[in-house]
C-alpha positions in Angstrom: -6.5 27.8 -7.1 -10.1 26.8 -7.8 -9.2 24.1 -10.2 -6.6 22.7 -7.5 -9.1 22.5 -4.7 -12.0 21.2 -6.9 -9.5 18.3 -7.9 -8.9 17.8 -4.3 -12.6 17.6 -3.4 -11.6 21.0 -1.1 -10.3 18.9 1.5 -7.6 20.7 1.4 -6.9 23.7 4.0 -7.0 26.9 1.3 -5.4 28.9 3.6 -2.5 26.6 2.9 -2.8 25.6 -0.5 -2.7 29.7 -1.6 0.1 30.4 0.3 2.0 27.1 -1.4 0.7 28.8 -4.6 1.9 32.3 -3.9 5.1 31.2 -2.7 6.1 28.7 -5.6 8.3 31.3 -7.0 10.2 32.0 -4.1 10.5 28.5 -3.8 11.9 27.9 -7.3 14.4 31.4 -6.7 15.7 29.4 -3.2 16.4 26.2 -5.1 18.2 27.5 -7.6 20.3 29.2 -5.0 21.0 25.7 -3.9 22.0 24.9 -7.5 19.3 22.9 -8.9 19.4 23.3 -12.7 15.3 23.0 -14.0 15.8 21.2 -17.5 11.8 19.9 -17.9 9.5 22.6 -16.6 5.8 21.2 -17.4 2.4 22.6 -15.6 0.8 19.7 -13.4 -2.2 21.1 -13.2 -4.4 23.8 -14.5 -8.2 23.8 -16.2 -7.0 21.0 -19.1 -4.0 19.6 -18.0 -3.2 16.1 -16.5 -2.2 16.1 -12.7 1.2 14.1 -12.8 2.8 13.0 -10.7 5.8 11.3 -12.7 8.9 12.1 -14.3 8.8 12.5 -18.1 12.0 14.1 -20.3 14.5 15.2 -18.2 16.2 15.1 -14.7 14.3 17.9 -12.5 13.4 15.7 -9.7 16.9 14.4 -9.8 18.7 17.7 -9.7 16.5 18.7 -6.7 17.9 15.8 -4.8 21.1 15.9 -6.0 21.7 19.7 -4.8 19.9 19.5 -1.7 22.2 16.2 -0.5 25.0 18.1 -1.3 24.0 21.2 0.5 23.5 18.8 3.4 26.8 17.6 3.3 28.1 20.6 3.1 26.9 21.9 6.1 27.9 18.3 7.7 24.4 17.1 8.0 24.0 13.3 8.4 22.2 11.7 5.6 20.3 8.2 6.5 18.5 5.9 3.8 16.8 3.0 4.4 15.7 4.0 7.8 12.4 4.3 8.7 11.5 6.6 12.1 9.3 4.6 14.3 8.5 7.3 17.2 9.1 11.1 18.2 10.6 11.1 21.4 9.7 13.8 23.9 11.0 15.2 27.3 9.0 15.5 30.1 6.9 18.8 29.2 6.0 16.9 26.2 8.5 18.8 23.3 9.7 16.6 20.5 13.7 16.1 21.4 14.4 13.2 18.7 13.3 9.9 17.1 13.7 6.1 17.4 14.4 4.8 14.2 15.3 1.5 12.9 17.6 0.2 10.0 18.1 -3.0 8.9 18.3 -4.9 12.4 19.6 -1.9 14.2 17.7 0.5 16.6 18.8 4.0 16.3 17.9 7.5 18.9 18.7 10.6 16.8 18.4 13.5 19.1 17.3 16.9 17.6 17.0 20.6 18.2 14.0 20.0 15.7 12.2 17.4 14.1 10.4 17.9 10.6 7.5 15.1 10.0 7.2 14.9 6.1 4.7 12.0 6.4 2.8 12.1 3.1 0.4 10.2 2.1 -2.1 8.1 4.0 -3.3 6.5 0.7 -2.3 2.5 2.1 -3.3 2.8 5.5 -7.1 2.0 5.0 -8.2 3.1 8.5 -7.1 6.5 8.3 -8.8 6.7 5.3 -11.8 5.9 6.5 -11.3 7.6 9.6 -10.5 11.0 7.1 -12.7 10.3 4.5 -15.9 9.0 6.3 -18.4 7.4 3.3 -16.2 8.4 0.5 -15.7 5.8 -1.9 -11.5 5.5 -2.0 -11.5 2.8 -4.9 -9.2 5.6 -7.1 -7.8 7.5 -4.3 -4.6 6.2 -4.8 -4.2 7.9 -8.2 -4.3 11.3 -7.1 -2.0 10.2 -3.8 0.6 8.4 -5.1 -0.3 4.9 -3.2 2.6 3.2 -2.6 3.1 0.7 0.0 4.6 2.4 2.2 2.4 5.9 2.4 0.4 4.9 5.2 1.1 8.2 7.4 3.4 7.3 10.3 4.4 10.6 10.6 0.7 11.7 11.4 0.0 8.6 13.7 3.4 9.6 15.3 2.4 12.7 16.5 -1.0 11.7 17.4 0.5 9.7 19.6 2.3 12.7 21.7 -0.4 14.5 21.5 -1.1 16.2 18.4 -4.3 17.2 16.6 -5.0 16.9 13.1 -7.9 17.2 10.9 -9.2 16.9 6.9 
């Protein structure tokens, strides 16, 4: 625990971070359920070790996905690449019922019971980090959050945007 949030600068909530720690387990036990098969279980971090974020032998990351879209489809449940959400819609005492999404060309409404934001990171939106990380220099941030183009945290924006609060 200490190793994690000294790694993350303890901007992290610990509340949060030791219940994701105590609950891995469970986690790995409801996955397996699902019927991922673990073929290339490596520590990513620890007092020594390299954080990773990568794949290196073997197909874990891919049997995760592969079990969970086929879970999906067995229970029916639309599966949409490509498609990037664009806003949370809301009814008129403010609860999330859907999103506006786009693919390609096309403008999509998906309405929901229930709308997870898995946003991740905000490591290529440079005014959040700023905004998060007042007077920290973020020249290597992007190692540690997996900077790719297109983790610039619409999903928090998003909800900001109906209201939400967030903080570090």
């Amino acid at each position: 625990f200490k190793h994690h949030m000294d790694m993350t600068n303890w901007y992290c909530d610990g509340k949060l971070v030791r219940k994701w720690m105590c609950a891995s387990g469970d986690m790995i036990r409801w996955l397996e359920e699902k019927g991922v098969m673990f073929d290339n279980v490596i520590a990513f971090t620890g007092p020594g070790l390299v954080r990773a974020y990568h794949m290196t032998k073997g197909s874990t990351g891919k049997n995760i996905v592969n079990a969970l879209m086929k879970n999906c489809r067995d229970k029916g449940i639309e599966i949409r690449t490509d498609t990037r959400v664009t806003k949370l819609l809301t009814d008129s005492d403010g609860a999330v019922i859907g999103v506006q999404a786009t693919h390609g060309d096309e403008e999509i409404r998906v309405s929901a019971k229930a709308v997870v934001i898995a946003t991740g990171s905000i490591s290529s939106n440079e005014a959040l980090k700023a905004r998060f990380y007042p007077g920290e220099d973020m020249t290597n941030v992007h190692i540690m959050a997996a900077a790719w183009s297109h983790t610039t945290g619409d999903g928090l924006t998003m909800a900001e945007e109906i209201g939400a609060a967030s903080t570090h």
